[in-house]
C-alpha positions in Angstrom: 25.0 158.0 -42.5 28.2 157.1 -40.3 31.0 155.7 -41.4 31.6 152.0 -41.0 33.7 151.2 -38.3 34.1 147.5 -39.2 36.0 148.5 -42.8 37.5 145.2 -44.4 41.3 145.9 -44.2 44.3 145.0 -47.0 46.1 143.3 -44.2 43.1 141.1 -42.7 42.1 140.7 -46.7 45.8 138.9 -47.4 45.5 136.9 -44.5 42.3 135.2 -46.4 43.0 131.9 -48.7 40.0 130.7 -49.7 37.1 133.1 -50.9 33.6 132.2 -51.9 31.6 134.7 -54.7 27.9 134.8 -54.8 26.7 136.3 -58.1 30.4 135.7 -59.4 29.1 136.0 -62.9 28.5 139.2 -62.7 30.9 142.1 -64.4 32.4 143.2 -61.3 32.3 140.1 -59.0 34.2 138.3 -61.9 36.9 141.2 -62.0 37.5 140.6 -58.3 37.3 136.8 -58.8 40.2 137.1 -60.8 41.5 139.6 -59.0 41.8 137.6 -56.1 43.0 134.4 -58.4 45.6 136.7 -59.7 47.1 137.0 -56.2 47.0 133.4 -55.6 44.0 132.9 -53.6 41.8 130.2 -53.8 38.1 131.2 -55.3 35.0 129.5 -56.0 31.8 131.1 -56.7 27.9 131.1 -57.4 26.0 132.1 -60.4 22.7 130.9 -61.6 23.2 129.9 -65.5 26.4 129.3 -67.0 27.7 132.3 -69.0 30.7 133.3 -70.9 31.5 135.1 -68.2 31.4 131.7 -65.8 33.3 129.8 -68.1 36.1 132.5 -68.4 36.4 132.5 -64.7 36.3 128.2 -64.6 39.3 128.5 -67.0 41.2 130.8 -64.5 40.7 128.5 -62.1 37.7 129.4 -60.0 35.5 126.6 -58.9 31.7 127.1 -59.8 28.9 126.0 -58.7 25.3 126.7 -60.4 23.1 125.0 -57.5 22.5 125.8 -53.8 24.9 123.0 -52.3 26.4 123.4 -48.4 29.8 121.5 -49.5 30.8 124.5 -51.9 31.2 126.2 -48.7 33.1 124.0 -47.1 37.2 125.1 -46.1 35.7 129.0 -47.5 37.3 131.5 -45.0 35.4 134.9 -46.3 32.5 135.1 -48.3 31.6 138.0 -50.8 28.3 138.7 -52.4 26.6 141.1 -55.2 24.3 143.6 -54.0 21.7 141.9 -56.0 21.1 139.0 -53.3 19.4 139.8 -50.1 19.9 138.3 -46.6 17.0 135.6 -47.5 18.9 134.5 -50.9 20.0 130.4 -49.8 23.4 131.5 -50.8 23.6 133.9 -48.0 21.4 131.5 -45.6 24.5 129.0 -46.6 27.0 131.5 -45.9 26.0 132.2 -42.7 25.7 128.9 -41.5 29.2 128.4 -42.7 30.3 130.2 -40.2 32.9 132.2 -42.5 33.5 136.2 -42.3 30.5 137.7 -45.3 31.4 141.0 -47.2 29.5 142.6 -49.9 31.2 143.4 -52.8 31.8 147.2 -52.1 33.3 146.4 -49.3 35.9 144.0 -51.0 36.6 146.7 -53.6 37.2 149.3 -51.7 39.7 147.1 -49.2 41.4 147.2 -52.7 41.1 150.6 -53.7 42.3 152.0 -50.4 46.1 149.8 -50.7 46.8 152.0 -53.9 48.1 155.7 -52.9 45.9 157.2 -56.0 42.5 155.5 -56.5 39.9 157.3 -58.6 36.5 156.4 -57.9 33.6 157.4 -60.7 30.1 157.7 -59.6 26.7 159.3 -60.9 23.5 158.2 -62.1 24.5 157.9 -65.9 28.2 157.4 -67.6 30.2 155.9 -65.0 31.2 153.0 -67.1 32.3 155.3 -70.2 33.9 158.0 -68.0 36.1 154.9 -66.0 36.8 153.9 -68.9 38.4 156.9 -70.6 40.4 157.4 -67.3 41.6 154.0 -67.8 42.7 154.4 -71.4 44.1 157.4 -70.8 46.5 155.9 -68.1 47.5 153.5 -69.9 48.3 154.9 -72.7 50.4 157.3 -70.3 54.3 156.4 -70.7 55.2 155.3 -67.2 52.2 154.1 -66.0 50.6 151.1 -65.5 47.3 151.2 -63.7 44.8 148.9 -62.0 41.1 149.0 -63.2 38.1 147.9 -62.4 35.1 149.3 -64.5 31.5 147.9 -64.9 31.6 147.3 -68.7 34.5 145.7 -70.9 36.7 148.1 -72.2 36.7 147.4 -76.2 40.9 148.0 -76.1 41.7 145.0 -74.0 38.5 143.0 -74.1 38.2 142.8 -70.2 36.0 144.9 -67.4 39.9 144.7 -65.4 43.5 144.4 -65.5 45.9 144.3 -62.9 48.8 147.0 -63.2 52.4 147.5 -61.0 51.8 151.4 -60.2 49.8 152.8 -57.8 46.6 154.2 -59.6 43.7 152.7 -59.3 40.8 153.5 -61.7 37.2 151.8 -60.5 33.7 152.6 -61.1 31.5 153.0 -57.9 28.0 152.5 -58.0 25.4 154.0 -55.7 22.7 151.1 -55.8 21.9 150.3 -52.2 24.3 152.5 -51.3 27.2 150.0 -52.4 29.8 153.2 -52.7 29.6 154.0 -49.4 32.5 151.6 -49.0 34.8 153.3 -51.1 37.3 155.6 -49.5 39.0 157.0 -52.1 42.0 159.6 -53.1 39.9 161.3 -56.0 35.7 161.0 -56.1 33.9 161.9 -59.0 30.6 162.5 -59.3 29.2 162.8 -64.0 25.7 163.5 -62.1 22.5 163.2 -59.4 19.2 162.0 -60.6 16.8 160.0 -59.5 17.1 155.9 -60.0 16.9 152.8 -58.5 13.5 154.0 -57.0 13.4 150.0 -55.1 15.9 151.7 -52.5 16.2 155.7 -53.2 12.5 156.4 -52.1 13.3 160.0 -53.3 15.9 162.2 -54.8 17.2 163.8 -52.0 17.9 160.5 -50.3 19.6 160.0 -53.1 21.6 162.8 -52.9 22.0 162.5 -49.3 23.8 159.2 -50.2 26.2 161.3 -53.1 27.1 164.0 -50.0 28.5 160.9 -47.7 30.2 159.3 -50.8 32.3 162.9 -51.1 32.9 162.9 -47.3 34.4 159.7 -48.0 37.3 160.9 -50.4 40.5 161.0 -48.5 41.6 164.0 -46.3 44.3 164.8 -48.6 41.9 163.8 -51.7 39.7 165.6 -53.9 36.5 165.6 -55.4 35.4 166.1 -59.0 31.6 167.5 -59.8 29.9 168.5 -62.7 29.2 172.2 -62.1 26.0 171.8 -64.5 24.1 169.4 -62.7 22.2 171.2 -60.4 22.3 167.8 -58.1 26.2 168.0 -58.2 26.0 171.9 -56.8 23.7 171.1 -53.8 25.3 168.0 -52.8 28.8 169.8 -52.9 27.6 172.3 -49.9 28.3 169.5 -47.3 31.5 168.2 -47.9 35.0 170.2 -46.4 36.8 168.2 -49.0 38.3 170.0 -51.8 36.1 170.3 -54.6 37.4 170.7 -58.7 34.3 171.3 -61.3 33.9 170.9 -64.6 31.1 172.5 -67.1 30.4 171.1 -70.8 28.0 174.7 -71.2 31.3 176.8 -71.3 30.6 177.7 -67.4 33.7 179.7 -66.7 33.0 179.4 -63.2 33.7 176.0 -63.3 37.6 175.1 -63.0 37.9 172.9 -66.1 35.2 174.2 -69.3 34.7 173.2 -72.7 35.0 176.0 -75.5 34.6 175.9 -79.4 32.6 172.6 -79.2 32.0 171.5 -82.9 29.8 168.6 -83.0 29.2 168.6 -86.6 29.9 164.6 -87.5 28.3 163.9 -84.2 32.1 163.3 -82.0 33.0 166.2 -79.9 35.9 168.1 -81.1 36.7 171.0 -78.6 38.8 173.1 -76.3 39.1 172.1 -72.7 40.1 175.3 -70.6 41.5 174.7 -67.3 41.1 178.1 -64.4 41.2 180.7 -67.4 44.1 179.2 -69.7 44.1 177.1 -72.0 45.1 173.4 -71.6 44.1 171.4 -74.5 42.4 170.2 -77.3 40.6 167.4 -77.2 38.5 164.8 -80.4 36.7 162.3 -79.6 35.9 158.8 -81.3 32.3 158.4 -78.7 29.7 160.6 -79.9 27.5 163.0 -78.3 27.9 166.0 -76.0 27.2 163.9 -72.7 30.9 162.4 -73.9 32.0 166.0 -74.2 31.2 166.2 -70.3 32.4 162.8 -69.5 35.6 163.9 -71.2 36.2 167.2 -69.1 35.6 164.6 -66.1 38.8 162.7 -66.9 40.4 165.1 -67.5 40.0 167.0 -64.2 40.8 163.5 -62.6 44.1 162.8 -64.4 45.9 166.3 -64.2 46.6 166.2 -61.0 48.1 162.5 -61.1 51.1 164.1 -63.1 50.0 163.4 -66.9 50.6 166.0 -68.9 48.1 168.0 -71.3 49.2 166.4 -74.3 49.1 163.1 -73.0 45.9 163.1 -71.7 44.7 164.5 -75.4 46.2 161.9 -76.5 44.4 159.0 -74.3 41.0 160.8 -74.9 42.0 160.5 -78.3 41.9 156.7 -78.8 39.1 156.2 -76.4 36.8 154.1 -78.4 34.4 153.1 -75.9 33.2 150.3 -73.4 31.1 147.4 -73.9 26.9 148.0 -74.8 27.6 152.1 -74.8 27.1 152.5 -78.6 28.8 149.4 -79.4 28.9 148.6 -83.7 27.1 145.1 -84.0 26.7 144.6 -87.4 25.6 145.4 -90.8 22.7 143.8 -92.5 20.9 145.6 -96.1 22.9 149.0 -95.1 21.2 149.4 -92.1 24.0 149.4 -89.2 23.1 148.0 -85.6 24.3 149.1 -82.4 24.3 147.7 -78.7 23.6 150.1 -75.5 23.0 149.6 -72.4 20.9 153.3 -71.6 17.8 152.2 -69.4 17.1 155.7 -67.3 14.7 158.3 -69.4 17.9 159.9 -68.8 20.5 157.9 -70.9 17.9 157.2 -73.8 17.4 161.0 -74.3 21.3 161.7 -74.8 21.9 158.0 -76.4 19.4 158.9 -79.3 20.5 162.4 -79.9 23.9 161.3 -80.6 23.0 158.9 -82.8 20.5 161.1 -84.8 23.7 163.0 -85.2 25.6 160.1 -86.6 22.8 158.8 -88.7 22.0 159.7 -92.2 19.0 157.7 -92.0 16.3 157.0 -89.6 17.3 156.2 -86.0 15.4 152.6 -85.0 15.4 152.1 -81.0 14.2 148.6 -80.0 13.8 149.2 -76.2 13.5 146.7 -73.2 12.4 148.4 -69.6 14.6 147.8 -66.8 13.2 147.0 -63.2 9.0 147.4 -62.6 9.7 150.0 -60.2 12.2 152.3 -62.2 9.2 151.9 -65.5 6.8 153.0 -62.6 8.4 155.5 -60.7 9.8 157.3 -64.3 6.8 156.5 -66.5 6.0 160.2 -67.5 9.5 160.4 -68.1 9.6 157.1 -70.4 7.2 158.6 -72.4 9.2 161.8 -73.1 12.6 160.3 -74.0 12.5 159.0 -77.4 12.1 162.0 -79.4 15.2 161.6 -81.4 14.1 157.8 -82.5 12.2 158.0 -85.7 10.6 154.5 -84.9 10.5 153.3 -81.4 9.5 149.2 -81.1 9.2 148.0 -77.3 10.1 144.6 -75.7 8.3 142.8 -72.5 9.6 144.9 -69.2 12.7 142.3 -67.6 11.6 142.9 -63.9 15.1 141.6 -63.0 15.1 141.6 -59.3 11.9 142.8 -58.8 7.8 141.0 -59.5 6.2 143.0 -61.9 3.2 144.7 -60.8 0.2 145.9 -63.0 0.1 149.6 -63.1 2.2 150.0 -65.9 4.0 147.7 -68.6 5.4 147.8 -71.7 2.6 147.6 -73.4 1.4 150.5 -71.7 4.4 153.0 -72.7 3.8 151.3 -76.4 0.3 152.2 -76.3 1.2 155.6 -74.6 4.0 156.6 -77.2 3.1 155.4 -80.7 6.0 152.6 -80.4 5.5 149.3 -82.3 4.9 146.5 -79.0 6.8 143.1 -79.8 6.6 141.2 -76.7 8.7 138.1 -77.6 12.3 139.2 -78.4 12.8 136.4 -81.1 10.6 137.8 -82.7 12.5 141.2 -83.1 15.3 140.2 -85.6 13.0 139.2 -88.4 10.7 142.5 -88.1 13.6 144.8 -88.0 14.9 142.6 -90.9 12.0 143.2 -92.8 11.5 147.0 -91.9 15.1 147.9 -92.1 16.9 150.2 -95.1 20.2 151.2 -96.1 21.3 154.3 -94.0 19.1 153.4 -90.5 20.7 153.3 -87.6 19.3 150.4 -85.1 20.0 150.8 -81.3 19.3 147.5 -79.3 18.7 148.9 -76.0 18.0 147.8 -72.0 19.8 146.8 -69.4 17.8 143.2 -69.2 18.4 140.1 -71.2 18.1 141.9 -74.5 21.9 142.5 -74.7 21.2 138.0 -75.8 19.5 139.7 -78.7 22.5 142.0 -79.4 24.8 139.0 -79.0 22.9 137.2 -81.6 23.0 140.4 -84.0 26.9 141.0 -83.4 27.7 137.1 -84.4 26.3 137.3 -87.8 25.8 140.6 -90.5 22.7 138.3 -91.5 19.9 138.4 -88.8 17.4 136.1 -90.0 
């Protein structure tokens, strides 16, 4: 995997007035929608519904459209699109015939990234969103600094997925589907983990991995990289790259250059000692639950050390972390029984999601789960069936084959009939069963990456469900 040599450049990017966004409703597109806005450039953009997020970016200014129309192109200079459209999409047919310069949206990202002298770029198969985000909020919550961020989930602090700082750090989540983080060329590249997903494009893990050794090759010369020292993945993939590497082990690992020691996890939120080469740096509580947060934790930390923060200041940001957007997000309260939002869909994310909140529960831990992508229920069935131990009731949801046409092999129905779980296949149909089943004490964890975060909308504006 070469580098490209056709990298989008600051200086050509500035020289642009008049950007088009397909899939601008999306998390990230929007943040560089109003980005972009933000420095005065001239944005419309594609989406196929209306959303909140649409109408947020129509009140900043950018023009939407919701159809396939030629005259929204019309005066555009650059288009950008989501990895989620392919080259056969009308929108990119429409682009092309425009006759305008197309770039994906890694590529406008990291054009970004690369004008700020200390970017931080978080990758991995599971917590990139959570582990961006406590690198965020610890920044700015750093006297002196004022960062730029772009992460893949809202941060709950200031209600947005970005903000636009003065200083040069630069805190953005980079995400390996189709390879999209090959485009970032960053100062620090962190890699939470390697396993196997998004089995439509990764036809195995070590093309997967292949793709994690060329995203560390990509840190700058002068750069570093950050790897979890107990992910076996992270070990291997680290043998390829000259860069230099910084590791980090939640299992105590003293081999590892950051470790975790005297990890009490008794309430469920890690309270621990973060040792850094031997000595002792600081101590660190957390107000995310669960061990995996433990490890996302010693991740920041290894990544803002070395931008000058201090020990106690870092402590301090991890501190008053309280999370991103669907990771364990409080919904609401309804007969004592206390609903959260979470966007786990790898066997992966369920297992570690569940296990903290069996640790935080008194009562019974409720998981209503949606599957994510045909392929990724098919590829990962066996798997599937072996993650919801920690969920004292499991009810399943129709598979949202997203991108994807849902083949016949396996279904939801399937994994219900395969685990013991409770198969509801219309989702409006899961608030007034959960009403009815529910008791004071449960813990209820609405979870999927598909269209069920609607239903966890519709739980989070009203305590009563039904």
């Amino acid at each position: 995997m070469a580098k490209s040599t056709q990298r989008l450049q600051m200086e050509e990017l500035q020289n642009y007035k008049s950007v088009y966004m397909i899939g601008a409703g999306g998390v990230s597109m929007s943040s560089l929608a109003l980005i972009l806005r933000e420095k005065g450039v001239a944005v419309r953009g594609y989406d196929r519904s209306r959303s909140g997020v649409t109408e947020r970016l129509e009140q900043a200014g950018v023009e939407m459209y919701y159809e396939d129309d030629p005259k929204a192109f019309e005066g555009v200079e650059l288009v950008c699109f989501t990895a989620a459209v392919n080259e056969e999409h009308p929108q990119m047919i429409l682009a092309k015939n425009s006759g305008a310069k197309i770039v994906s949206r890694a590529e406008m990202l990291g054009c970004l990234a690369e004008s700020y002298p200390y970017s931080v770029a978080v990758a991995g198969t599971h917590g990139k969103s959570t582990t961006s985000g406590m690198i965020s909020h610890i920044f700015m919550h750093t006297p002196g600094c004022d960062p730029t961020v772009v992460v893949g989930a809202k941060i709950t602090e200031i209600d947005s997925a970005y903000r636009i700082g003065k200083d040069g750090n630069f805190i953005f989540e980079a995400c390996e589907y189709k390879d999209s983080f090959l485009s970032f060329y960053p100062k620090v590249a962190v890699v939470l983990n390697i396993q196997l997903d998004h089995t439509d494009y990764f036809h195995s893990l070590e093309h997967m991995r292949r793709s994690f050794e060329q995203f560390l090759s990509n840190t700058a010369e002068d750069g570093f990289c950050v790897l979890n020292w107990d992910c076996e993945n992270c070990r291997i993939a680290m043998k390829s790259c000259d860069r230099k590497m910084v590791t980090y082990s939640v299992e105590g690992d003293e081999t590892a250059d950051y470790y975790a020691k005297n990890i009490d996890l008794s309430d469920g939120f890690g309270k621990f000692d973060v040792y850094c080469r031997g000595e002792f740096l600081l101590h660190a509580s957390l107000k995310v639950p669960g061990i995996h947060n433990v490890s996302n934790a010693l991740a920041a930390v290894a990544a803002s050390l070395p931008a000058g923060l201090s020990p106690a200041e870092i402590a301090e940001g991890l501190a008053g972390y309280c999370g991103v957007n669907r990771r364990f997000e409080f919904l609401c309260e309804n007969k004592g029984a206390r609903y959260f939002d979470d966007y786990a869909h790898h066997p992966d994310e369920i297992k570690v999601t569940l296990a903290a909140a069996k640790a935080v529960t008194s009562g019974r831990v409720i998981c209503v789960f949606q599957p994510h992508n045909y392929s990724r229920l098919h590829d990962l069935f066996e798997d599937f069936k072996g993650c919801f131990g920690d969920a004292d009731l499991l009810v399943l949801t129709k598979l949202y084959a997203a991108r994807e046409a849902a083949g016949d092999e396996v279904s939801s129905a399937l994994l219900a009939e395969q685990t013991g779980a409770v198969y509801i296949e219309d989702l409006q149909e899961i608030p007034a069963y959960l009403d009815g089943i529910c008791r004071e004490g449960d813990s209820v964890l609405i979870m999927g990456a598909g269209d069920i975060g609607k239903l966890a909308e519709k739980l989070k504006k009203s305590e009563k469900i039904s």
